[in-house]
C-alpha positions as CSV (number, residue, x, y, z in Angstrom):
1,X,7.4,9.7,-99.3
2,X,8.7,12.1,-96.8
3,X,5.5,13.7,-95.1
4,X,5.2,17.5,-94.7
5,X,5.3,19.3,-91.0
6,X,1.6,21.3,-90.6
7,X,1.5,24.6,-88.3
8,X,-0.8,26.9,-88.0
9,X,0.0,30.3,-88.6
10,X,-3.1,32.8,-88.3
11,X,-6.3,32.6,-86.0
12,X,-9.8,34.0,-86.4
13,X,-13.2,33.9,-84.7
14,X,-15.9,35.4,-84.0
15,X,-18.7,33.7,-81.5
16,X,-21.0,34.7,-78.6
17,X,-18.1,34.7,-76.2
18,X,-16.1,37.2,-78.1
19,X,-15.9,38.7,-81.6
20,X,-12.0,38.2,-82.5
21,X,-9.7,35.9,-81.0
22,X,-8.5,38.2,-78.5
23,X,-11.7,39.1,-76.4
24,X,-12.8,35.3,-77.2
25,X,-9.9,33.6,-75.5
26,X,-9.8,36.6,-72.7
27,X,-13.4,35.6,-71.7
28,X,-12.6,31.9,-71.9
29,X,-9.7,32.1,-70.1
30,X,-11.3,34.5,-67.0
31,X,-14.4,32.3,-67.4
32,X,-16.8,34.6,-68.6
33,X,-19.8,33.0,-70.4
34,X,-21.6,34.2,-73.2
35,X,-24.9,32.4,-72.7
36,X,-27.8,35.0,-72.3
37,X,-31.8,34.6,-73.6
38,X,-32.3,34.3,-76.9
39,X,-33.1,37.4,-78.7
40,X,-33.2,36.9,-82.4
41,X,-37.0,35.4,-82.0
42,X,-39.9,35.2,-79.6
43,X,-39.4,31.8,-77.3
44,X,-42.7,32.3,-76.0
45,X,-43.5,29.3,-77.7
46,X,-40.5,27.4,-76.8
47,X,-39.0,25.4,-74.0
48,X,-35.5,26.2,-74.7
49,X,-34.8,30.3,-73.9
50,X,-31.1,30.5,-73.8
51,X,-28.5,30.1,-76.1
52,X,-24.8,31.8,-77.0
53,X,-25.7,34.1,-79.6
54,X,-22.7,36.9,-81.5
55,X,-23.7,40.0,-79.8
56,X,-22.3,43.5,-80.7
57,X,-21.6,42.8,-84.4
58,X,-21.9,45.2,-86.8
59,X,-21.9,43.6,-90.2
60,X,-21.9,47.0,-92.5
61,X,-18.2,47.0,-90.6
62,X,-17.0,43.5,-92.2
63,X,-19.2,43.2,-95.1
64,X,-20.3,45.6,-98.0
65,X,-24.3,45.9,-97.6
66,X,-25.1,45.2,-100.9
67,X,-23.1,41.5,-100.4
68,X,-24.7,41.1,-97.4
69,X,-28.2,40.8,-98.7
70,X,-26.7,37.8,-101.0
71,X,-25.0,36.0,-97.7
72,X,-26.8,33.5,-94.8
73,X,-25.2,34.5,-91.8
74,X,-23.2,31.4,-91.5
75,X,-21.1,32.5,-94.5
76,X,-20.9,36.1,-93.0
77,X,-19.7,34.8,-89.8
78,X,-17.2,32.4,-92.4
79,X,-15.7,36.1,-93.7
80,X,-15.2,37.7,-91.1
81,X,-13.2,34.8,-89.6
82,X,-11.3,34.3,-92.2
83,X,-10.5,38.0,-92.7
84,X,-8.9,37.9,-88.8
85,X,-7.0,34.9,-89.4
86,X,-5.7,35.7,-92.6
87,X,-4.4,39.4,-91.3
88,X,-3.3,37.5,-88.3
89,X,-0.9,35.3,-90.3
90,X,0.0,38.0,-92.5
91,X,-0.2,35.7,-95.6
92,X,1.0,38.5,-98.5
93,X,-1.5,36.6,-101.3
94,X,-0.5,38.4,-103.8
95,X,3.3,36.9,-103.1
96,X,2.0,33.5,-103.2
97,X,1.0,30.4,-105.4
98,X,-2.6,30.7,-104.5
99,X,-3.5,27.2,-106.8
100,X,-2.1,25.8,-103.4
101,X,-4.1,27.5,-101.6
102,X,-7.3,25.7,-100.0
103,X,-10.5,26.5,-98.3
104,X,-11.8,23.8,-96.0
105,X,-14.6,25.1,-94.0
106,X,-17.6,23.2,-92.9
107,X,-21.0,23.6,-91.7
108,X,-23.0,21.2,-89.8
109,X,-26.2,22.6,-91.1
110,X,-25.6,25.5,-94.1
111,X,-28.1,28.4,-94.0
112,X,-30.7,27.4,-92.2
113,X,-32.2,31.0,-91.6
114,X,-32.4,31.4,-95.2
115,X,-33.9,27.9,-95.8
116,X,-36.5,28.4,-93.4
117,X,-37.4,31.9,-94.2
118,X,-37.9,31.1,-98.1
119,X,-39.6,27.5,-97.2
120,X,-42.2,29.8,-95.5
121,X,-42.7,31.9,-98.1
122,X,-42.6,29.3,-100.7
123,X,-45.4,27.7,-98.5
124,X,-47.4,30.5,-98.3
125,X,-47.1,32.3,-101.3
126,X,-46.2,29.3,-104.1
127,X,-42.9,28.5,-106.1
128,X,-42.8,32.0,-107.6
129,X,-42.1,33.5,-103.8
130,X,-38.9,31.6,-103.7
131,X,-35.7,33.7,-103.6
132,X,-33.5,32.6,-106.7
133,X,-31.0,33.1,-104.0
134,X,-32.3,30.3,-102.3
135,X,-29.3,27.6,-102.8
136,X,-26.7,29.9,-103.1
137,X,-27.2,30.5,-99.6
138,X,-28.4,27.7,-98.4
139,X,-26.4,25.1,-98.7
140,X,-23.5,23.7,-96.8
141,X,-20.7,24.9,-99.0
142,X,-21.2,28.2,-99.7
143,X,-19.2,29.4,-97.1
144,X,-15.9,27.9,-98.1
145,X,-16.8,28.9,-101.9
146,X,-17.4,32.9,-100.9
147,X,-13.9,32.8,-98.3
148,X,-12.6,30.9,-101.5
149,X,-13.6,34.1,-103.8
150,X,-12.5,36.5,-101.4
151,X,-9.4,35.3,-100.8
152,X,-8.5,34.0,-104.6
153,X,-8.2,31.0,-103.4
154,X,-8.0,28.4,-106.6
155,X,-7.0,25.4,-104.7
156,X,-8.7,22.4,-102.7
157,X,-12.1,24.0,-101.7
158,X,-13.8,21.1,-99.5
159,X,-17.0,21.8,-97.0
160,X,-17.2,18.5,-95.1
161,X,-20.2,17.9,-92.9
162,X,-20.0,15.9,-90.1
163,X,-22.7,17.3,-87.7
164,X,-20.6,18.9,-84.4
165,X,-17.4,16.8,-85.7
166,X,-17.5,19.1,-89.1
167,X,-14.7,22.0,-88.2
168,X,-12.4,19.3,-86.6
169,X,-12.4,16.8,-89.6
170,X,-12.0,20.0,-91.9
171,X,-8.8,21.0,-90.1
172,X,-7.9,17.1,-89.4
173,X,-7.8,16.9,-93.6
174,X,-6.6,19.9,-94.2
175,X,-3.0,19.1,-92.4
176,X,-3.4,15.4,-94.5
177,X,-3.6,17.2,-97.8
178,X,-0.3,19.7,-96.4
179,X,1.4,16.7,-94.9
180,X,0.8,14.9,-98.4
181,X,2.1,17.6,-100.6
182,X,-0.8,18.8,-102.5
183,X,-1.3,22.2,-100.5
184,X,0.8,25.2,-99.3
185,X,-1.6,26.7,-97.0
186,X,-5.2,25.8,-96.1
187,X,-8.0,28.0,-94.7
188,X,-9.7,25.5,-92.5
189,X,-12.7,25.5,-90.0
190,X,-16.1,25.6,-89.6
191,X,-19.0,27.8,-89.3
192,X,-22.6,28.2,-88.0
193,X,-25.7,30.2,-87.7
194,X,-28.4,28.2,-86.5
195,X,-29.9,30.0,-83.5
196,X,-33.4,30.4,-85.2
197,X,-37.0,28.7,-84.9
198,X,-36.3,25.5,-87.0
199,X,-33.0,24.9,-85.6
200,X,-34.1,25.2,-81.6
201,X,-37.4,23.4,-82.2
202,X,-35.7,20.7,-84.4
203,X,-33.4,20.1,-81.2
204,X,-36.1,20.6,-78.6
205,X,-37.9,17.6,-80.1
206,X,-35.0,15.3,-80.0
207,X,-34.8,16.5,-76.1
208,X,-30.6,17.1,-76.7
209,X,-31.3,21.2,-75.7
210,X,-31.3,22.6,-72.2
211,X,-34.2,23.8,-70.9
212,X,-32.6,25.4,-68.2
213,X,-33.2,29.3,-67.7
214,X,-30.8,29.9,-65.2
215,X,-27.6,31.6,-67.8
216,X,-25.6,30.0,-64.4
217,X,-27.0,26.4,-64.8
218,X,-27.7,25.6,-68.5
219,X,-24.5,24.8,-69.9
220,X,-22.9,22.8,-66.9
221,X,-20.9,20.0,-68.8
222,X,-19.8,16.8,-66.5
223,X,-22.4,18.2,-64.1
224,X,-24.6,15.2,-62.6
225,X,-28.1,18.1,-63.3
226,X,-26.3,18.6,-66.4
227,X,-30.1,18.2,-68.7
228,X,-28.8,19.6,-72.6
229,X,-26.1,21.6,-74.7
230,X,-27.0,24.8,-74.8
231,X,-26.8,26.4,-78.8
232,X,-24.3,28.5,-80.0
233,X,-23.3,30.2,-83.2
234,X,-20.2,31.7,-85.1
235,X,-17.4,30.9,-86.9
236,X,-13.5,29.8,-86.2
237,X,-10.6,29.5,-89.4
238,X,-7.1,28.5,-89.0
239,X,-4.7,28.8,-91.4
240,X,-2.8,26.0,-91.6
241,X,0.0,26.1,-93.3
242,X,2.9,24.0,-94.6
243,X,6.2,24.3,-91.9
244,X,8.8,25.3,-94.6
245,X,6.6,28.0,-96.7
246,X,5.4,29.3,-93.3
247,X,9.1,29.5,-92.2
248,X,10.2,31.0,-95.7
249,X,7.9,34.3,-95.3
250,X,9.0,34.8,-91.5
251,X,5.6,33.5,-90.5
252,X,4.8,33.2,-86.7
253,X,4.0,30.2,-85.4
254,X,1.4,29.1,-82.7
255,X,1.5,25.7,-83.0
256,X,2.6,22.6,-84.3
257,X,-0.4,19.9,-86.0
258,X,1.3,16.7,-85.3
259,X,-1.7,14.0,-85.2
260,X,-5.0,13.5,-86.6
261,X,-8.1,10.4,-85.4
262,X,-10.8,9.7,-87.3
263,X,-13.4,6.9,-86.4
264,X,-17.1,6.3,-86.3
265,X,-19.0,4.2,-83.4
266,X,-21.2,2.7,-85.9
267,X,-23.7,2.2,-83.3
268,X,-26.3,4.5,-83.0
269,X,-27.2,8.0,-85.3
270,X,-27.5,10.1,-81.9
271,X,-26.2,8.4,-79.2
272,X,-22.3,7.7,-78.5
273,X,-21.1,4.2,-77.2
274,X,-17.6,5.7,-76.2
275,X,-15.6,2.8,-78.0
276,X,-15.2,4.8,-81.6
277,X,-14.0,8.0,-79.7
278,X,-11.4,5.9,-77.7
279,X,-9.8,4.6,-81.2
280,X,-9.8,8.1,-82.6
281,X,-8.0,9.2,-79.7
282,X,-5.5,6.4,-80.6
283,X,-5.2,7.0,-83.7
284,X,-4.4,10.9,-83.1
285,X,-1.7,10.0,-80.3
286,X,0.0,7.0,-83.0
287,X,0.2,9.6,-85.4
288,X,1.6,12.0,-83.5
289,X,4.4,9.5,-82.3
290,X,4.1,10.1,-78.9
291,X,3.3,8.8,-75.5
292,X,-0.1,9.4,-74.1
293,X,1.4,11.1,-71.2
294,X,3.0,13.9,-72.6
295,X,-0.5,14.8,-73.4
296,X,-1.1,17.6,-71.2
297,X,-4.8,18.8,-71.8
298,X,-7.6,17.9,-73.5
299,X,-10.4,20.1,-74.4
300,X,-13.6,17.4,-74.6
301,X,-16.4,17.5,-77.0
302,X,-18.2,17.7,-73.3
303,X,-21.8,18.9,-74.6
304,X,-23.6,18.7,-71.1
305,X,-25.9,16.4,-72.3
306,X,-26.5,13.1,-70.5
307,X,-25.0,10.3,-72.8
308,X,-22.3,12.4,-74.5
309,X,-20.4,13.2,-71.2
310,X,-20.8,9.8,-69.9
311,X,-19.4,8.1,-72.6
312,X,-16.7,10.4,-73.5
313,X,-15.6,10.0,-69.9
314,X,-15.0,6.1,-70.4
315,X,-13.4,6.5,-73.8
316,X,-10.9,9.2,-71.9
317,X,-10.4,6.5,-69.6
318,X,-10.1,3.3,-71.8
319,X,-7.6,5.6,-73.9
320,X,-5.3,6.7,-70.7
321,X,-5.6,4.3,-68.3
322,X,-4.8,5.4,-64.9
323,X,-3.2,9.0,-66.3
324,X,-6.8,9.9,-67.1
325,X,-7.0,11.2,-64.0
326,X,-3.8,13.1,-63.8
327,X,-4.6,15.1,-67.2
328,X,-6.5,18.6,-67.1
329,X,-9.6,18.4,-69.3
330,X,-12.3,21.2,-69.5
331,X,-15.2,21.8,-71.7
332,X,-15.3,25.1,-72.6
333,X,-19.0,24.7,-74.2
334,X,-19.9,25.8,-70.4
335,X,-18.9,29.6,-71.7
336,X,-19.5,29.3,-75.6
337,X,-22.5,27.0,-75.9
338,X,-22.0,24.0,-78.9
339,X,-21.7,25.9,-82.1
340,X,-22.3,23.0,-83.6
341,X,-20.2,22.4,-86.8
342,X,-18.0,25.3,-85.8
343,X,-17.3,24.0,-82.1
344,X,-14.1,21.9,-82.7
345,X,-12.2,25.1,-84.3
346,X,-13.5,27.2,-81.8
347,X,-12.1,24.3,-79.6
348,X,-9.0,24.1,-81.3
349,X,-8.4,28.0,-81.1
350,X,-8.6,27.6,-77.4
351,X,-6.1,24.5,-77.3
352,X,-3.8,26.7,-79.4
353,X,-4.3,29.6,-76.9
354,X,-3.7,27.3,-74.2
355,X,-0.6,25.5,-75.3
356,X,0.8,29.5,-76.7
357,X,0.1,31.2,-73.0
358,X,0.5,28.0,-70.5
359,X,-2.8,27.8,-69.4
360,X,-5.7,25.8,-69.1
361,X,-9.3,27.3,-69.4
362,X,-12.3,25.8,-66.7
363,X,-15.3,23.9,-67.4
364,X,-17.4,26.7,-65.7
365,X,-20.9,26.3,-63.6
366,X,-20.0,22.9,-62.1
367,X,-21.2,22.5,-58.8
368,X,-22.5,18.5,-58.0
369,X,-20.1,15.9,-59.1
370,X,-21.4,13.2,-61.2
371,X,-19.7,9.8,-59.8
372,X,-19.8,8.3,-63.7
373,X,-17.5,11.2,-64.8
374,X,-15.0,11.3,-62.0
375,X,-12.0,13.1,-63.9
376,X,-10.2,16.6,-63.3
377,X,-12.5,18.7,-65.3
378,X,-10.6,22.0,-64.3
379,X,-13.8,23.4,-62.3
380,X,-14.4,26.9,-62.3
381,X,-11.4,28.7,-62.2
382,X,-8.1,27.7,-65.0
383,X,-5.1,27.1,-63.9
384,X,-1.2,27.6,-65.2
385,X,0.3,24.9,-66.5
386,X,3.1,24.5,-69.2
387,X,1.8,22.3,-71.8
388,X,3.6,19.6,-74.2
389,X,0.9,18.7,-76.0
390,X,-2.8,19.5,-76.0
391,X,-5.8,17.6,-77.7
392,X,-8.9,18.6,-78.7
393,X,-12.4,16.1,-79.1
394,X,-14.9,16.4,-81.2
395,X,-17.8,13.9,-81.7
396,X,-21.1,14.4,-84.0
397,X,-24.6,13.1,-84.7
398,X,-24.3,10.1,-87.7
């Protein structure tokens, strides 16, 4: 069969380095970070006292109040993403098939605010304290099924969860079910909202956090003091849509989805070995169809944690060979902090951006060179550069 062309057509975000697309990639691009201390509990207790948390948002402005009280915040942060990137691609839904329409948007986590809110007062209080709104907002798919309600969205309505990889795979299978045939237009991405007690302490005690309080110094990917990601939240949707029904309604275009990896290291459930990032890289360029050096950027999973930057190092450079050290990479986790299941469309926003304006965003806060990760991490300050073709990594616990 003759395979589809994906684009995307509309963008939406909202994180803690910038509410919409615009003042998101206007802060990543200028280098502004949006890691501050943690305000949305009391870290007395805690080791970890920064993080990347949505500031400025006013909810009663995106989302009636009585909805609201029926909504964890990761599926509020899902709306409003949506909302942007379906205004943004101007998709006239009542002018289109909307049973080929899909809603792919993942969560790493789900609602973890409201799972550990009514776990305490189930604890404390018995079964009859229980919200009956407990699942409904707590688990992992709820976000696509209210952007799916919202939207009238009756086709393919997938949530996959694949820790900090979630968002990418969500986007990688929504251009396989558009490639395939069996959907115009997908809303695909990720979300989430886990910047709360359970979430920090679960991470604290598996020592992957930053204990850093220095807003300058926590997040400082490829950094040899680089000591833990620093947590982030929000949400990022694409709509990615088929070429010809984009091109039909006068759609504009940002970009072009031309290859898709997917691998596991099978190795270890928290620690990379490198060798299954290198074959997904592999797999994205053979898909794609083209030569690894016409790849111009890539914006690395690059958490700041120990193993993670190490071994995605090596896998950059088993995949390139000597290029690796010719092509720009940043992490731009340095300025948004690892949203977790929502990092790789944040990520892939950013490569959009990038490839759209001709410009590659820093890895920010890098001062000591680490002589294990020895590539051209962009430090600092971005650069202009025309760019052919731009990928983004993502890699996840399991």
């Amino acid at each position: 069969m003759e395979l589809k062309r994906v684009v995307v057509t509309g963008l939406g975000a909202v994180t803690g380095a910038g509410n919409n697309v615009s003042s998101f990639w206007n802060n990543i691009k200028n280098g502004v970070s949006g890691i501050d201390f943690i305000t949305k509990f009391d870290t007395t207790e805690f080791k970890t006292k920064l993080a990347s948390e949505i500031k400025n948002l006013n909810m009663d402005d995106y989302i009636d109040k009585k909805e609201a009280k029926r909504l964890d915040d990761f599926s509020k942060y899902a709306l409003i993403a949506a909302e942007e990137a379906v205004l943004d691609s101007k998709l006239e839904l009542e002018k289109i098939n909307r049973d080929r329409l899909g809603v792919f948007i993942g969560s790493g986590i789900g609602g973890l605010t409201t799972i550990e809110r009514d776990i305490r007062k189930e604890t404390e209080g018995g079964p009859s304290r229980m919200s009956p709104m407990f699942i409904p907002m707590g688990i992992s798919n709820m976000a696509a099924g209210n952007v799916a309600i919202k939207f009238g969205a009756y086709g393919p309505c997938h949530a996959v969860v694949t820790a900090c990889a979630t968002s990418t795979h969500c986007i990688g299978e929504a251009y396989n079910y558009i490639r395939f045939g069996l959907a115009n237009a997908i809303l695909a991405g990720g979300t989430e909202a886990s910047i709360n007690e359970t979430g920090i302490s679960g991470f604290e005690a598996i020592k992957a956090v930053s204990f850093s309080q220095d807003k300058d110094r926590a997040s400082i990917p490829f950094d040899l003091e680089r000591n833990g990601f620093v947590m982030g939240e929000g949400a990022g949707v694409l709509i990615v849509e088929e070429y010809e029904h984009a091109k039909a309604r006068g759609a504009k275009i940002y970009a072009e989805i031309v290859g898709y990896g997917s691998s596991c290291d099978a190795y270890h459930i928290t620690t990379p070995s490198g060798v299954g990032a290198s074959k997904c890289m592999e797999q994205a360029i053979a898909d794609a169809g083209i030569q690894k050096e016409e790849i111009d950027y890539i914006n690395a999973h690059g958490t700041g944690t120990e193993y993670n930057d190490k071994f995605e190092t090596i896998a950059i450079k088993n995949t390139f060979g000597e290029y690796a050290k010719d092509v720009c990479i940043s992490s731009t986790k340095s300025m948004t902090g690892h949203l977790l299941g929502a990092a790789g469309v944040a990520e892939a926003i950013i490569c959009i951006k990038a490839l759209e304006e001709g410009f590659i965003p820093p890895t920010i806060g890098y001062k000591v060179p680490d002589p294990e990760c020895d590539l051209n991490y962009v430090p600092n300050v971005g650069i202009k550069k025309s760019i052919r073709y731009a990928l983004s990594n993502s890699l996840g616990f399991g």
